[in-house]
N, C-alpha and C positions, 0 to 999 in steps of 0.2 A: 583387627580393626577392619570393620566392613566400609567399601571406599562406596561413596554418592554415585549415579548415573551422572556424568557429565551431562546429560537433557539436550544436545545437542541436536540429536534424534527426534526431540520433541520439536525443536525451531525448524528442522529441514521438513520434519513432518504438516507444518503447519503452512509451509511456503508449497507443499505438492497440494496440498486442498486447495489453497488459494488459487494455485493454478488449475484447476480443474474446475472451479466455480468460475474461473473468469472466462471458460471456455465454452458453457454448458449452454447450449444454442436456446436463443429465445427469439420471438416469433418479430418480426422487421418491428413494429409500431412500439414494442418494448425494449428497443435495443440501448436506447439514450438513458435509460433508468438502471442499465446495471450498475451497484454496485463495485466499485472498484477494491476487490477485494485483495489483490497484492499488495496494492499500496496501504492497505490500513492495516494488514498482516505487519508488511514492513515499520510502519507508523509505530504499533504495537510495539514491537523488538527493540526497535529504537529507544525509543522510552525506558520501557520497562529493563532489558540489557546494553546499554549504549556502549559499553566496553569490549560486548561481542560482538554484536550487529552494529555496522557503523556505513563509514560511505562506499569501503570496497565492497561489504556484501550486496549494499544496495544497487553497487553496479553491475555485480554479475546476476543477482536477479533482474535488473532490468534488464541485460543483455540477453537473458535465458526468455524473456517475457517479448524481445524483437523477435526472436526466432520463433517463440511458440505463435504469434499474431505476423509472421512473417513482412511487418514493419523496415522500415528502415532500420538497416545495425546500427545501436546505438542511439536511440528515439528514447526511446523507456528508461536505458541503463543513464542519461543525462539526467532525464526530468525525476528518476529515483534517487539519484546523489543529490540532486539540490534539494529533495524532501528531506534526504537524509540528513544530509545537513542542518538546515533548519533546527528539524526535531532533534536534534544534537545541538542544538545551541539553547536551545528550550526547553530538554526534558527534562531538568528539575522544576522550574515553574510547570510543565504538563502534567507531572505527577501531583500537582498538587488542586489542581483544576476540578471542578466540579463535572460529571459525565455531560451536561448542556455546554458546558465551556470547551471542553475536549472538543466536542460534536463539531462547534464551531473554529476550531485550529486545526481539525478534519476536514473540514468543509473549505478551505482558503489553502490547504497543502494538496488537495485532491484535485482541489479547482485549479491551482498550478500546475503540476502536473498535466491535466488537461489540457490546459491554455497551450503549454508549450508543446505538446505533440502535437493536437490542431495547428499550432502557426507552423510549425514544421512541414508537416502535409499540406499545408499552402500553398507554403513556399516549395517544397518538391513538385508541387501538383501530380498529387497523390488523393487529392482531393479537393473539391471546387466549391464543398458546404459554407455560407459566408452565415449561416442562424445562429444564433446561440445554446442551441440545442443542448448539445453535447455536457454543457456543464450540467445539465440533468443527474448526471452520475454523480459526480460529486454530492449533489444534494441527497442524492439515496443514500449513498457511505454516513456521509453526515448523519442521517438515519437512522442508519444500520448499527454506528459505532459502539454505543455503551451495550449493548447487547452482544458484540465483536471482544469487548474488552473484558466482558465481567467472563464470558468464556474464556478468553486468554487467558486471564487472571488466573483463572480456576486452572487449568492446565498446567500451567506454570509452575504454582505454587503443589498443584497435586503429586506432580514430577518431582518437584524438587530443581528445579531448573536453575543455574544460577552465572 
């Protein structure tokens, strides 16, 4: 009896890209439009394996995601668990969503996300931005998503991921 790939490899695989697109330098005036692409990796997982991926993986990717953005500890790893969460109390209504409907429970978990590391760096004064700029990113994930998803999907299911 030939045993499955645990696919394990493929989710860790998918969190080392993410981090590497969210690092990949873009030029000052395009900075508020990246994509925030950990969190909609993690979004992803959540959803799609909520069993494996839940709020502690979400924390130590956020915590691995302070240190790579050398943020405050623990900035990321908070505003990741409460996405996670979230999307763990949702992912059977998100699996059933249409990709413009995902787009937008993307767009309102990424914008969270945001919100609360912005107020954080505020409040640390860490940063003294008072625009609304920043939620820019969000709206590109938003964007980005069903084209994020139909890849994962694919991946996923190519693997045998489960």
């Amino acid at each position: 009896m030939i045993q499955r790939a645990n696919g394990r490899w493929v989710i860790v695989l998918s969190f080392l890209v993410a981090y590497l697109l969210a690092i990949v330098p873009f030029p000052d005036w395009a900075m508020h439009y990246r994509p925030q692409w950990v969190a909609m990796v993690l979004i992803y997982w959540v959803i799609a394996l909520p069993y494996r991926v839940g709020m502690g993986t979400a924390w130590l990717i956020g915590a691995f995601m302070d240190i790579l953005e050398g943020s405050l500890l623990g900035l990321n790893a908070l505003s990741f668990a409460l996405m996670a969460y979230i999307a763990l109390n949702l992912h059977h209504r998100l699996r059933m969503f249409s990709a413009l409907q995902q787009s937008g429970i993307v767009l309102a978990l990424v914008g969270l996300h945001m919100t609360i590391t912005h107020w954080i760096k505020v409040g640390t004064e860490q940063t003294d931005t008072v625009s609304m700029l920043f939620l820019l990113g969000a709206l590109s994930s938003a964007f980005v998503w069903p084209w994020l998803f139909v890849f994962l999907r694919q991946l996923r299911r190519g693997f045998d991921v489960r």
